[in-house]
N, CA and C atoms of all chains as a GROMACS GRO file, in nm:
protein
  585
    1UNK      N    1  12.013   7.821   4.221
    1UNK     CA    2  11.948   7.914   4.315
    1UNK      C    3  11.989   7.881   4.459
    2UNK      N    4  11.986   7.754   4.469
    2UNK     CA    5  11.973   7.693   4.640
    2UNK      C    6  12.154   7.746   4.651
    3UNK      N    7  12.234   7.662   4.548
    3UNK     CA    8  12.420   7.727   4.531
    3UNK      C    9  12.414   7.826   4.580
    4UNK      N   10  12.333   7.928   4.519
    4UNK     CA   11  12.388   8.096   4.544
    4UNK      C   12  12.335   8.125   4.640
    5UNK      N   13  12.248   8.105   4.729
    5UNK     CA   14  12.211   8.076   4.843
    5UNK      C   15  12.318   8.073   4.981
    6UNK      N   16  12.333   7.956   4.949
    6UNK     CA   17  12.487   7.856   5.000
    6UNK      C   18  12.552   7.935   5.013
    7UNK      N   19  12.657   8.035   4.934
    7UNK     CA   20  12.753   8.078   4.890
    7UNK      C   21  12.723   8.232   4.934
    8UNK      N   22  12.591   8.243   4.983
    8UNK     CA   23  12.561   8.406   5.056
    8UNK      C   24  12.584   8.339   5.166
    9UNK      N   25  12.519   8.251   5.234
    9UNK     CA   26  12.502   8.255   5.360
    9UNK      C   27  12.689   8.179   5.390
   10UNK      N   28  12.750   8.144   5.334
   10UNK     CA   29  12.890   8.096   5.357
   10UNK      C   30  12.977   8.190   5.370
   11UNK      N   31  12.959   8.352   5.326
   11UNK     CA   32  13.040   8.447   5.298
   11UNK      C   33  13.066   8.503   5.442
   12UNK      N   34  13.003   8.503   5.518
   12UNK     CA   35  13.034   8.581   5.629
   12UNK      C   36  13.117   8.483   5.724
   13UNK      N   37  13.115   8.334   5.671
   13UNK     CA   38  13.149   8.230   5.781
   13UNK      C   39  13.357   8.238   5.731
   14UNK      N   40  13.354   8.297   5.615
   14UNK     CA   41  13.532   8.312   5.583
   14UNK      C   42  13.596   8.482   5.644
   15UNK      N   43  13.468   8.546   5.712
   15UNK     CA   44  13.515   8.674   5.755
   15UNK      C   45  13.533   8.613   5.885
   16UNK      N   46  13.481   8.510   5.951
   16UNK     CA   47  13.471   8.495   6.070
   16UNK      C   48  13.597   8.376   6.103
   17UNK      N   49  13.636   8.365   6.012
   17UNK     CA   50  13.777   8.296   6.024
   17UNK      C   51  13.953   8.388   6.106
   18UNK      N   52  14.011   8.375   6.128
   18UNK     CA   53  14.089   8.450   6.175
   18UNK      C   54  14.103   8.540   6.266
   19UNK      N   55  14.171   8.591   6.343
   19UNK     CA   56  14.196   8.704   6.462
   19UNK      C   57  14.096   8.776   6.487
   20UNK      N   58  14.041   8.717   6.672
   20UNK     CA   59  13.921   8.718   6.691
   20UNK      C   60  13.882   8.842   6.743
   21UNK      N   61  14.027   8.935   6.745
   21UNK     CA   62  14.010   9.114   6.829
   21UNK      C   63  13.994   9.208   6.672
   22UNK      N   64  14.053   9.137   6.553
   22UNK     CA   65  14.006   9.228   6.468
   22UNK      C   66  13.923   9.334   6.433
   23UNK      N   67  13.804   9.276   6.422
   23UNK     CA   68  13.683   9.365   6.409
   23UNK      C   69  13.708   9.495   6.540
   24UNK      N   70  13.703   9.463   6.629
   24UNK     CA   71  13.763   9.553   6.758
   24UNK      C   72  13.884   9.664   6.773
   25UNK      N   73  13.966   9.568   6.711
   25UNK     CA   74  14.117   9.705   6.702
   25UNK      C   75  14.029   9.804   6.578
   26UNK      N   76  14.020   9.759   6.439
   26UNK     CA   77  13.990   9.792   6.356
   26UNK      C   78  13.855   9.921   6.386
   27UNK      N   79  13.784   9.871   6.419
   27UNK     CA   80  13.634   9.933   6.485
   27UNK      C   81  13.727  10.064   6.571
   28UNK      N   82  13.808  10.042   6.664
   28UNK     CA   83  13.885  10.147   6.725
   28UNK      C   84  13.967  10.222   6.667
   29UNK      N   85  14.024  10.189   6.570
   29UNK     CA   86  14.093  10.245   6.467
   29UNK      C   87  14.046  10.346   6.365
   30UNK      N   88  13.982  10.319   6.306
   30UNK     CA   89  13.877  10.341   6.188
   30UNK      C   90  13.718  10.350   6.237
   31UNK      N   91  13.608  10.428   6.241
   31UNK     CA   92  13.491  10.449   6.292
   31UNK      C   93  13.408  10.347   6.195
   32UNK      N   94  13.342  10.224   6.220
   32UNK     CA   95  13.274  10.168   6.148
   32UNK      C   96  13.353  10.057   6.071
   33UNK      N   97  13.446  10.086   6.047
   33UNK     CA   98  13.583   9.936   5.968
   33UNK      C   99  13.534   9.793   6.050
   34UNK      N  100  13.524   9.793   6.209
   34UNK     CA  101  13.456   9.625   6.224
   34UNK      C  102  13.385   9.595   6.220
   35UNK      N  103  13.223   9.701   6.178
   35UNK     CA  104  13.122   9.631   6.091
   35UNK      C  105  13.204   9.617   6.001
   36UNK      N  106  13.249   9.692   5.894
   36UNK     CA  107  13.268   9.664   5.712
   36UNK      C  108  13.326   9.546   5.758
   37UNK      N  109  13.453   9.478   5.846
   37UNK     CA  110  13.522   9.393   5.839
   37UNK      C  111  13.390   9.262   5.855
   38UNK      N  112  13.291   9.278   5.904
   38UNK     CA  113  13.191   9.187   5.930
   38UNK      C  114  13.076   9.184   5.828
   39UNK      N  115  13.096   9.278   5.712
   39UNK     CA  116  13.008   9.282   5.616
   39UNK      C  117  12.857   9.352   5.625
   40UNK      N  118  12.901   9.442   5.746
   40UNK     CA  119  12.728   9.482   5.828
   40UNK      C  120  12.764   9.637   5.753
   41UNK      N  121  12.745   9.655   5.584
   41UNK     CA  122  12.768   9.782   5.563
   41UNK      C  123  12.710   9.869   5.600
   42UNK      N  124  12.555   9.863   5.588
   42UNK     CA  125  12.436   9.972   5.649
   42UNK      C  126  12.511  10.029   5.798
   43UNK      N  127  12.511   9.918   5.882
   43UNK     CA  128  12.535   9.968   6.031
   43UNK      C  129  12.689  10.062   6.016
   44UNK      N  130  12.798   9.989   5.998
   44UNK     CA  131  12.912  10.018   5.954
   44UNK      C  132  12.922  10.172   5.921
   45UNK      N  133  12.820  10.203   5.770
   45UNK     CA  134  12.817  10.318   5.732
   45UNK      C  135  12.740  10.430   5.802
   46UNK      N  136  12.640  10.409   5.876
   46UNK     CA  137  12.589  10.494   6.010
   46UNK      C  138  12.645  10.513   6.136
   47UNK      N  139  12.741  10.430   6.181
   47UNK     CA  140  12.817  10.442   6.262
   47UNK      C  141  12.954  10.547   6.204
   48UNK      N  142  12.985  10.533   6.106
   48UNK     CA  143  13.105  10.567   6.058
   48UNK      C  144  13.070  10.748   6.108
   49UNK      N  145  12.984  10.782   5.975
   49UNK     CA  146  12.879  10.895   5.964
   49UNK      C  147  12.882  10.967   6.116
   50UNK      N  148  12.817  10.917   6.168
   50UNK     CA  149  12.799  10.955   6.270
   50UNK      C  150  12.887  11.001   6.417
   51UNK      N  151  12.990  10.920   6.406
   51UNK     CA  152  13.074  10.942   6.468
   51UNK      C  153  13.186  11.042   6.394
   52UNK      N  154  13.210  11.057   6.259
   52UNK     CA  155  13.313  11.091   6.182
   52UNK      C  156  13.238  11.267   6.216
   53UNK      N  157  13.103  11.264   6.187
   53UNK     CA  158  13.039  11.413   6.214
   53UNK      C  159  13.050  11.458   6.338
   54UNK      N  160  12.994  11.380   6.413
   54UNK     CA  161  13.062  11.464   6.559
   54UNK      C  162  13.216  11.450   6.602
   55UNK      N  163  13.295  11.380   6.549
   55UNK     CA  164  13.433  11.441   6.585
   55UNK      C  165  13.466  11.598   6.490
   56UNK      N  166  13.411  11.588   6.371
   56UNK     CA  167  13.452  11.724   6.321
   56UNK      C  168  13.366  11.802   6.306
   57UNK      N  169  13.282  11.794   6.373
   57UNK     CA  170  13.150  11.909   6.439
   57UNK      C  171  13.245  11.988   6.565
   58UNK      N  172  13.278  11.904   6.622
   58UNK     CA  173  13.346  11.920   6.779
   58UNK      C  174  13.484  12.003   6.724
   59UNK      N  175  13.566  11.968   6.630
   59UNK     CA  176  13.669  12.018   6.600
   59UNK      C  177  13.626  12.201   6.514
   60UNK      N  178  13.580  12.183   6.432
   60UNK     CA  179  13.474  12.337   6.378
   60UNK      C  180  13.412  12.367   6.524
   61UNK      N  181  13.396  12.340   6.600
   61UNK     CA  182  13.304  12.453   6.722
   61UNK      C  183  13.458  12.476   6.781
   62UNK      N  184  13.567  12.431   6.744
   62UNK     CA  185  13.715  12.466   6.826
   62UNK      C  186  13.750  12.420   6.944
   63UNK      N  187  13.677  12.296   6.967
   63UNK     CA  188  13.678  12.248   7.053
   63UNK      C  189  13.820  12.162   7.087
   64UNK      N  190  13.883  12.138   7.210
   64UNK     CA  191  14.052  12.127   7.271
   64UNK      C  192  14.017  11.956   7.238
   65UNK      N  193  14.160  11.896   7.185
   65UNK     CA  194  14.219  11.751   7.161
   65UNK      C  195  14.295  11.724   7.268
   66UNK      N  196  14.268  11.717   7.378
   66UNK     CA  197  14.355  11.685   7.543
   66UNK      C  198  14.420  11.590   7.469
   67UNK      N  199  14.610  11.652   7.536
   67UNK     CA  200  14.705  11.636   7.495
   67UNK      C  201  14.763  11.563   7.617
   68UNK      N  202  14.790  11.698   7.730
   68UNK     CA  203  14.808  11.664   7.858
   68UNK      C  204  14.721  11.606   7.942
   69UNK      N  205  14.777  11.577   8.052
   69UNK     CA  206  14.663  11.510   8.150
   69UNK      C  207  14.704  11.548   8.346
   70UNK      N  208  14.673  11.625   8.363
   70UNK     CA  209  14.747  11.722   8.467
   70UNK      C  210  14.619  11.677   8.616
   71UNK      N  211  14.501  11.684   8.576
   71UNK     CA  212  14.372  11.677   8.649
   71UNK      C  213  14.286  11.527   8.584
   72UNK      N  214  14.237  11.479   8.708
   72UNK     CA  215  14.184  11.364   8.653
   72UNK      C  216  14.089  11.381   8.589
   73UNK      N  217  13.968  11.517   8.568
   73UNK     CA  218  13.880  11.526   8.466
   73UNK      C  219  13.957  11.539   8.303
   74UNK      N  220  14.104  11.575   8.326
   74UNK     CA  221  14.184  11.579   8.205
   74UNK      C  222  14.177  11.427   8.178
   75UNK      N  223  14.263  11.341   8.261
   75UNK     CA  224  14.290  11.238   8.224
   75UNK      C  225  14.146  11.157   8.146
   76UNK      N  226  14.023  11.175   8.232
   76UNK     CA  227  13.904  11.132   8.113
   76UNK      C  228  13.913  11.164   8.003
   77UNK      N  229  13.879  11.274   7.981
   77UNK     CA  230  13.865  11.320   7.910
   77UNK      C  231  13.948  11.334   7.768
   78UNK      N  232  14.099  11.290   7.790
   78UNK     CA  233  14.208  11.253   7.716
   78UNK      C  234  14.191  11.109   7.672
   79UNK      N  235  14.147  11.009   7.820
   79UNK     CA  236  14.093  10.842   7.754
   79UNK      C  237  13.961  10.872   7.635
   80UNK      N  238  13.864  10.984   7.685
   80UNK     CA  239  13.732  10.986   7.586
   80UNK      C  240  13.854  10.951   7.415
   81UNK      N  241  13.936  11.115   7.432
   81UNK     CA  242  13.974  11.179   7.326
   81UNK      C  243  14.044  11.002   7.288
   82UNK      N  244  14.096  10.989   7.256
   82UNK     CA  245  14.174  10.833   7.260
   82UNK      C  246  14.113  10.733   7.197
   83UNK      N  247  13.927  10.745   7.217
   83UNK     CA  248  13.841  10.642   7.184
   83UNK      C  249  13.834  10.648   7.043
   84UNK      N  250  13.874  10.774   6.952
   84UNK     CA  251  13.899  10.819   6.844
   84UNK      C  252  13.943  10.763   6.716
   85UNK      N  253  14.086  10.681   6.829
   85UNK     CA  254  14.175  10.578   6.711
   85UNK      C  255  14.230  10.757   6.631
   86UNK      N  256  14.247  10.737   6.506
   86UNK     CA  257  14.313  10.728   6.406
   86UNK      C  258  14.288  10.860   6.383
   87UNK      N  259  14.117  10.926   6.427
   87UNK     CA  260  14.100  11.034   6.388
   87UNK      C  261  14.159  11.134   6.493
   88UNK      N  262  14.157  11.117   6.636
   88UNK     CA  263  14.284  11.143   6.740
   88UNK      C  264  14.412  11.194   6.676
   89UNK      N  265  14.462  11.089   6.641
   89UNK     CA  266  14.609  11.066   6.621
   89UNK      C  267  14.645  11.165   6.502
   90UNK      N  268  14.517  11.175   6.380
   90UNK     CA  269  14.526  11.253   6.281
   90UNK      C  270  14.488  11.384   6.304
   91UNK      N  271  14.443  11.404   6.373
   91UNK     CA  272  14.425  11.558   6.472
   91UNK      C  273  14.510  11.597   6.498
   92UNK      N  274  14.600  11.533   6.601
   92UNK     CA  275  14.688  11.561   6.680
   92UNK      C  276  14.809  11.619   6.599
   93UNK      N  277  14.859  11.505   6.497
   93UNK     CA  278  14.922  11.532   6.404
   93UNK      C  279  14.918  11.673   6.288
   94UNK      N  280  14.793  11.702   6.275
   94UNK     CA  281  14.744  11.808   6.218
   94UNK      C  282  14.738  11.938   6.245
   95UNK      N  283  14.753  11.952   6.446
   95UNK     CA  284  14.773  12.033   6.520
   95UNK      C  285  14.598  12.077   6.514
   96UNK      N  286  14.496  12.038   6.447
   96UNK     CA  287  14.392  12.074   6.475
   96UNK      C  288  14.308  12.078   6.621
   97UNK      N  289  14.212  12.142   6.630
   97UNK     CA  290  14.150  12.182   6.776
   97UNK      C  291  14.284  12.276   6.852
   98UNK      N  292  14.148  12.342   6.974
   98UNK     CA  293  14.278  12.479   7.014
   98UNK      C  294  14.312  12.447   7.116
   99UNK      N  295  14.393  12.504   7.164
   99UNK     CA  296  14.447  12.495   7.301
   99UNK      C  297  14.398  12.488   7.422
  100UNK      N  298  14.343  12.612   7.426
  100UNK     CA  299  14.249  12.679   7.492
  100UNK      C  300  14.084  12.675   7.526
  101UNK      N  301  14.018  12.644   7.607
  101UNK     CA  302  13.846  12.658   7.569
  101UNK      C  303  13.877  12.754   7.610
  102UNK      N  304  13.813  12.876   7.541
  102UNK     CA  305  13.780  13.054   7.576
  102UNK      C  306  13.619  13.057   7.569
  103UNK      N  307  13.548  12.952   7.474
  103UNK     CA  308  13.404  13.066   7.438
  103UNK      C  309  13.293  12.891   7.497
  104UNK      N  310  13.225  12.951   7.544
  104UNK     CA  311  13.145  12.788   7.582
  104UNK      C  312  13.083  12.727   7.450
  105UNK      N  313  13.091  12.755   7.333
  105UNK     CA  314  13.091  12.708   7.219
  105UNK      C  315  13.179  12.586   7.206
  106UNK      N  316  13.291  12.675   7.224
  106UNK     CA  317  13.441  12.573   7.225
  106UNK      C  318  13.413  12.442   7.325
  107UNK      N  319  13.354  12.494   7.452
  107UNK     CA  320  13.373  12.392   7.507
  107UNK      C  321  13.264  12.293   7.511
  108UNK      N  322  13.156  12.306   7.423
  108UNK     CA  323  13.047  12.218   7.408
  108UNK      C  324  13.108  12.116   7.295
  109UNK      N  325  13.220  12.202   7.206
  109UNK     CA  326  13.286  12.144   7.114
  109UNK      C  327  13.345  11.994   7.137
  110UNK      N  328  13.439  12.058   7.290
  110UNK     CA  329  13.508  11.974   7.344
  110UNK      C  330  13.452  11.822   7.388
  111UNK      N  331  13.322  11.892   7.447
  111UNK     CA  332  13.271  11.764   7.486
  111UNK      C  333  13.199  11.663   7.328
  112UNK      N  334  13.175  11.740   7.244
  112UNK     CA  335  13.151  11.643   7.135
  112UNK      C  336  13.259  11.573   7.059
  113UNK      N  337  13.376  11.632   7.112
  113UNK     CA  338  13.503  11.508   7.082
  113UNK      C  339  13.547  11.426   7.139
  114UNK      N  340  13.479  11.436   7.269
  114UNK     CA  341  13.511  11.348   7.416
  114UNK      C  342  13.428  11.217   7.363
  115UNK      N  343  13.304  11.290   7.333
  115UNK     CA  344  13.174  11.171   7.316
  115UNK      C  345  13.205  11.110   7.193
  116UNK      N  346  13.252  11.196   7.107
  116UNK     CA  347  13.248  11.141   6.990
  116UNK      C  348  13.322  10.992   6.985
  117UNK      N  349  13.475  10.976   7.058
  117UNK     CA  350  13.524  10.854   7.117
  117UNK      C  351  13.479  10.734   7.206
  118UNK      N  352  13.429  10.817   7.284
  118UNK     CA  353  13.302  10.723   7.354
  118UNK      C  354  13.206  10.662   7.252
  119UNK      N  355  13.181  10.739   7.187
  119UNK     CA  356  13.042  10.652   7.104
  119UNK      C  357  13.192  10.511   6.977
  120UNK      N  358  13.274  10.524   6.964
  120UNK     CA  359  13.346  10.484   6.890
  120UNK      C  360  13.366  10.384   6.977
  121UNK      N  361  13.443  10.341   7.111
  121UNK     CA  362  13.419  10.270   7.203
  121UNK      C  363  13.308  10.164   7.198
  122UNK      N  364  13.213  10.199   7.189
  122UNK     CA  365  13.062  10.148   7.192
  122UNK      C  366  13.063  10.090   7.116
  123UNK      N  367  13.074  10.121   6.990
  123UNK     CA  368  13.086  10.051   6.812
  123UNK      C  369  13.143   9.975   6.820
  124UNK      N  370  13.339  10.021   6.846
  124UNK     CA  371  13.385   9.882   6.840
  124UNK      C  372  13.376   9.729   6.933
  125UNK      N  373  13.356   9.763   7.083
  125UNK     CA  374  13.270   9.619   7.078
  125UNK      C  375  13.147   9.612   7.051
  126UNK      N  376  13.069   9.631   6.971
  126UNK     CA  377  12.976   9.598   6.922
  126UNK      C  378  12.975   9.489   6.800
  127UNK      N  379  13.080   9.553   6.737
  127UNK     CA  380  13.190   9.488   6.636
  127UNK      C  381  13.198   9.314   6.674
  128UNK      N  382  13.314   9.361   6.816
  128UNK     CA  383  13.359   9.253   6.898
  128UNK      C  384  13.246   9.151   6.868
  129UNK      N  385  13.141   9.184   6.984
  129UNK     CA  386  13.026   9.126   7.022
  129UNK      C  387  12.973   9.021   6.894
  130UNK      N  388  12.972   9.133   6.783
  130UNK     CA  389  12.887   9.037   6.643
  130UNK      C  390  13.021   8.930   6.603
  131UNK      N  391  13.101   8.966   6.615
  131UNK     CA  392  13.237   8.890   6.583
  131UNK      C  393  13.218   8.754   6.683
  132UNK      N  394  13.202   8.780   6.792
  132UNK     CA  395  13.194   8.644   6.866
  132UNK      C  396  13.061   8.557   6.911
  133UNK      N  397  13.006   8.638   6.809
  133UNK     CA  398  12.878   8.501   6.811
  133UNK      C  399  12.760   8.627   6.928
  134UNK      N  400  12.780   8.651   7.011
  134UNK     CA  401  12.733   8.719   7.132
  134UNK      C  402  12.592   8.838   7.077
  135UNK      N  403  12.647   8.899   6.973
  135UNK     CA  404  12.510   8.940   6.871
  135UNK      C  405  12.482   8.897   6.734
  136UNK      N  406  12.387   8.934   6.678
  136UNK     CA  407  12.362   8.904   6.556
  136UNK      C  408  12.363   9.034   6.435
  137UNK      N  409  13.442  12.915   6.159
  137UNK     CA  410  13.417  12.849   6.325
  137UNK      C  411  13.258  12.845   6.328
  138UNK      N  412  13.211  12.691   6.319
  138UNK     CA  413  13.080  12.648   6.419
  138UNK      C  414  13.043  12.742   6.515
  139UNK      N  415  12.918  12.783   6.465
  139UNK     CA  416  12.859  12.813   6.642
  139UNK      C  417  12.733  12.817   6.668
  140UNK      N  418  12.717  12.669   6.675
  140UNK     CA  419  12.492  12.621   6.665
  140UNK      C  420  12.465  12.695   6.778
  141UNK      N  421  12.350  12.714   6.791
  141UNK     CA  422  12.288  12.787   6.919
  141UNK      C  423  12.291  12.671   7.004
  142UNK      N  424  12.256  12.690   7.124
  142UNK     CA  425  12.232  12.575   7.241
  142UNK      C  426  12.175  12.468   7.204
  143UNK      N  427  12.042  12.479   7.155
  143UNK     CA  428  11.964  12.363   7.105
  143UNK      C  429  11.992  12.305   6.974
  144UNK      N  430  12.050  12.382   6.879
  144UNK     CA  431  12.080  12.300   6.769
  144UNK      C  432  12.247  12.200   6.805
  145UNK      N  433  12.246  12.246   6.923
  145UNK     CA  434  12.371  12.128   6.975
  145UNK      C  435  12.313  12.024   7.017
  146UNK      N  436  12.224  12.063   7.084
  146UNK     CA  437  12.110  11.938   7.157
  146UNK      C  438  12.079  11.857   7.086
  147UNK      N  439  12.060  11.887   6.961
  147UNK     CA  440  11.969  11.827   6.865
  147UNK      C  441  12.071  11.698   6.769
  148UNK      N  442  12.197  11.784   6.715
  148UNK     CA  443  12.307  11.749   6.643
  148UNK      C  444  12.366  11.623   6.756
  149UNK      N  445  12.371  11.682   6.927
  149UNK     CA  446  12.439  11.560   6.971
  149UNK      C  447  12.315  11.472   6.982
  150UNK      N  448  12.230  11.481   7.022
  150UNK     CA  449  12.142  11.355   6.997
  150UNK      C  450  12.075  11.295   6.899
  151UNK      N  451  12.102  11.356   6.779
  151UNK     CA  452  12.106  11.268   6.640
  151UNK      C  453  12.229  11.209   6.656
  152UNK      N  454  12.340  11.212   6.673
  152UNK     CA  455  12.437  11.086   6.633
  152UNK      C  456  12.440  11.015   6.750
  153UNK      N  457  12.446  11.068   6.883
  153UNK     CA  458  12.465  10.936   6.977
  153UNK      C  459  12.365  10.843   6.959
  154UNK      N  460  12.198  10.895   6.987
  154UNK     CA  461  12.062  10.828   6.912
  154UNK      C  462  12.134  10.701   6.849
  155UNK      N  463  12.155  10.768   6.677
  155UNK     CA  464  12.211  10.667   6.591
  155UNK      C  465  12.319  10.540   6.678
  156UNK      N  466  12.378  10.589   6.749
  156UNK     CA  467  12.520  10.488   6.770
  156UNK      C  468  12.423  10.378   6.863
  157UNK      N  469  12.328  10.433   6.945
  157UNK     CA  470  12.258  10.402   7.075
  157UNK      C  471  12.204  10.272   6.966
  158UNK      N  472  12.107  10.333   6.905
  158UNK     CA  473  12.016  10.229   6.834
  158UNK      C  474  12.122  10.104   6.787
  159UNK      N  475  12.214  10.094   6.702
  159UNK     CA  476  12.273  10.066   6.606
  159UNK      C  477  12.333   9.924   6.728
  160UNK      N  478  12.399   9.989   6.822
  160UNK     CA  479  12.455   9.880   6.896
  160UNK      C  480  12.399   9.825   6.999
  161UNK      N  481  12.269   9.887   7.078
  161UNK     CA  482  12.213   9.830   7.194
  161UNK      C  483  12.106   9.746   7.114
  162UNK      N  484  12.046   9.731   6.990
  162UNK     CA  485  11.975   9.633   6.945
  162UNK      C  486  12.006   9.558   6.861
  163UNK      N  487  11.902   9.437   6.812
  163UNK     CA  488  11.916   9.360   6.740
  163UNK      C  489  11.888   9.331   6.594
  164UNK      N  490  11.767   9.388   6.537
  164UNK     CA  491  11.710   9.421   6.442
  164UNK      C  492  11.697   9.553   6.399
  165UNK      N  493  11.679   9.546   6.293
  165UNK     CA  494  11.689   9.668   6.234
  165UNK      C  495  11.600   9.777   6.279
  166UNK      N  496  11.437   9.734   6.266
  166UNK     CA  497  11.313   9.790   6.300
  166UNK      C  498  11.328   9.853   6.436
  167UNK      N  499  11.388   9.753   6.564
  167UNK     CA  500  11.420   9.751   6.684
  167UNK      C  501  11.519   9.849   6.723
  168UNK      N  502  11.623   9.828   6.635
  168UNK     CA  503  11.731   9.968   6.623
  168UNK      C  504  11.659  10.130   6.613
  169UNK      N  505  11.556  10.111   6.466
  169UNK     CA  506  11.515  10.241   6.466
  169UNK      C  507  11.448  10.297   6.580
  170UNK      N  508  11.357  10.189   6.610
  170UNK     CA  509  11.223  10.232   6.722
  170UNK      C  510  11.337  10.294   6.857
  171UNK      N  511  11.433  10.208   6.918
  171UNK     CA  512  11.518  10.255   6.995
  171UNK      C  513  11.602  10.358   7.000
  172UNK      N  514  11.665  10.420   6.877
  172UNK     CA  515  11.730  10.550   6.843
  172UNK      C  516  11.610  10.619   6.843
  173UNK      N  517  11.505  10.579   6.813
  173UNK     CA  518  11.403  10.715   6.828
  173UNK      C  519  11.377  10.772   6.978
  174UNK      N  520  11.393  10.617   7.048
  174UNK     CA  521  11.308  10.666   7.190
  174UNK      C  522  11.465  10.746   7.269
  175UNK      N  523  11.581  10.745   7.199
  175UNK     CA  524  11.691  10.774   7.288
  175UNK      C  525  11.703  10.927   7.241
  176UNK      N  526  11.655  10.961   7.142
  176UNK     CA  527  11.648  11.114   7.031
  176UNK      C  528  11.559  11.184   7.117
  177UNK      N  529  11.447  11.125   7.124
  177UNK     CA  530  11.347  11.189   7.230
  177UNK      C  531  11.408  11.220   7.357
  178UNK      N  532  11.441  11.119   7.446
  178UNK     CA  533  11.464  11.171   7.547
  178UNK      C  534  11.575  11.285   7.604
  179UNK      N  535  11.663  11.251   7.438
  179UNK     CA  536  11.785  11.342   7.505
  179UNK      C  537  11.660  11.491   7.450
  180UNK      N  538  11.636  11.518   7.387
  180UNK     CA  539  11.601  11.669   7.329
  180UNK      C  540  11.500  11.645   7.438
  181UNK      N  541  11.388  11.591   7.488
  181UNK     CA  542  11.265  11.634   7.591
  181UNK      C  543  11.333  11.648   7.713
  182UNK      N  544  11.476  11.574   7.739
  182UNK     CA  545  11.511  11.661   7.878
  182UNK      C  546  11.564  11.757   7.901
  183UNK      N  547  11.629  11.775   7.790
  183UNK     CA  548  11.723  11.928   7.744
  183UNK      C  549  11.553  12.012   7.725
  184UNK      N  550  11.477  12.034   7.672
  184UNK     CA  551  11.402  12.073   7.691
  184UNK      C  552  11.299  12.111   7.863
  185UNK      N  553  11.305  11.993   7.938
  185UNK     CA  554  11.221  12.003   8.108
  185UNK      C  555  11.326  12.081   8.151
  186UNK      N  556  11.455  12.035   8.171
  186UNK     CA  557  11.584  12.099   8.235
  186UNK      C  558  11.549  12.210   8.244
  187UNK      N  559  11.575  12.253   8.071
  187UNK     CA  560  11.580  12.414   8.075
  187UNK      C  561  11.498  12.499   8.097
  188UNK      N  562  11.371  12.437   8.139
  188UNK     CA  563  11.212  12.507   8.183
  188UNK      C  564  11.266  12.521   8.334
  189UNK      N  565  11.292  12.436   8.383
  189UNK     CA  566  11.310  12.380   8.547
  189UNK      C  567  11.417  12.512   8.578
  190UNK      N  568  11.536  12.514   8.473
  190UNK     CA  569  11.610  12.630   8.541
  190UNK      C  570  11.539  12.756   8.481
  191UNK      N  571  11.491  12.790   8.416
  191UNK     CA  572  11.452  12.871   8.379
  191UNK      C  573  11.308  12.953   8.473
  192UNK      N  574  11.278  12.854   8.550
  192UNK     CA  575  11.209  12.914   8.684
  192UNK      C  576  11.271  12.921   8.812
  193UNK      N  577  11.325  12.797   8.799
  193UNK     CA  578  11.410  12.894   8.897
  193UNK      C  579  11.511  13.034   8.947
  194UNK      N  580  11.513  13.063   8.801
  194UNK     CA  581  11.617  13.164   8.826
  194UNK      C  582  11.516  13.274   8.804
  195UNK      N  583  11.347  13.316   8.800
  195UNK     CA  584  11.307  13.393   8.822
  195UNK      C  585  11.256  13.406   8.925
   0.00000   0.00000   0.00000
């Protein structure tokens, strides 16, 4: 009993071995991957959720994937889009979201893909943070 | 093509930021919830004063 004990509370101390930005790139990469990489599935999987829904909430309202960056509210707004990682890049690639904001639908869209990176941002050092001792 | 009314945007974005809010500005779990709640509230009760506030003014 006391072994299996041992051997729970030891499991997280071999995740915490190795490359200390992991959880972080990963977390930026993937929505929720540097909890899973930290074994925090609950959080991991509400973060994931959550962020994975408002990027393709934002993409269904037709909301724009800033490509260019011409105006510095672009250029934010392109770093927001960015905070994305992977789902960005797989957008982009996909040619999904429009060109254009035409309908203020679209552009409420927009801003829930802006945020949606931002909140991904947030996660992954949070990630960081539990990774370096700094939370629990 | 999506197209929530105003407030069911209100609502949708402050259920997930809420969630992200709680999840990473606390420590415990309990602490997480109680905190995504109080961040759920405030985004929908100000989207709510706001839109009273303009909504007299523009009569």
């Amino acid at each position: 009993m006391a072994e299996a004990e041992n051997k729970k509370a030891a499991a997280p101390k071999s995740v915490q071995d190795g490359f200390v930005f992991l959880p972080l790139i990963a977390g930026w990469l993937i929505p929720g991957a540097g909890h899973f990489l930290l074994r925090k599935w609950g959080r991991g999987a509400l973060l994931a959720t959550s962020i994975v829904c408002m990027f393709a909430i934002g993409l269904a309202m037709q909301g724009k994937l800033y490509a260019n960056a011409h105006e510095i509210l672009e250029v934010l707004c392109l770093l927001g889009d960015l905070g994305s990682g992977l789902l960005y890049i797989v957008g982009r690639a996909m040619g999904l979201g429009s060109d254009y904001v035409q309908l203020t639908v679209a552009d409420w869209g927009s801003r829930f893909i802006v945020v949606a990176g931002l909140l991904n941002i947030i996660a992954a050092v949070d990630a960081h943070n539990i990774r370096t001792g700094r939370k629990s | 093509m999506f197209s929530p009314s105003h407030f069911t945007a209100v609502l949708l974005f402050g259920v997930f930021a809420s969630t992200v809010f709680g999840i990473t500005q606390r420590e415990t779990p309990q602490r997480m919830f109680r905190y995504g709640l109080y961040c759920f509230s405030l985004f929908v009760g100000s989207a709510i004063v706001l839109s009273w506030i303009m909504y007299l003014i523009a009569r």
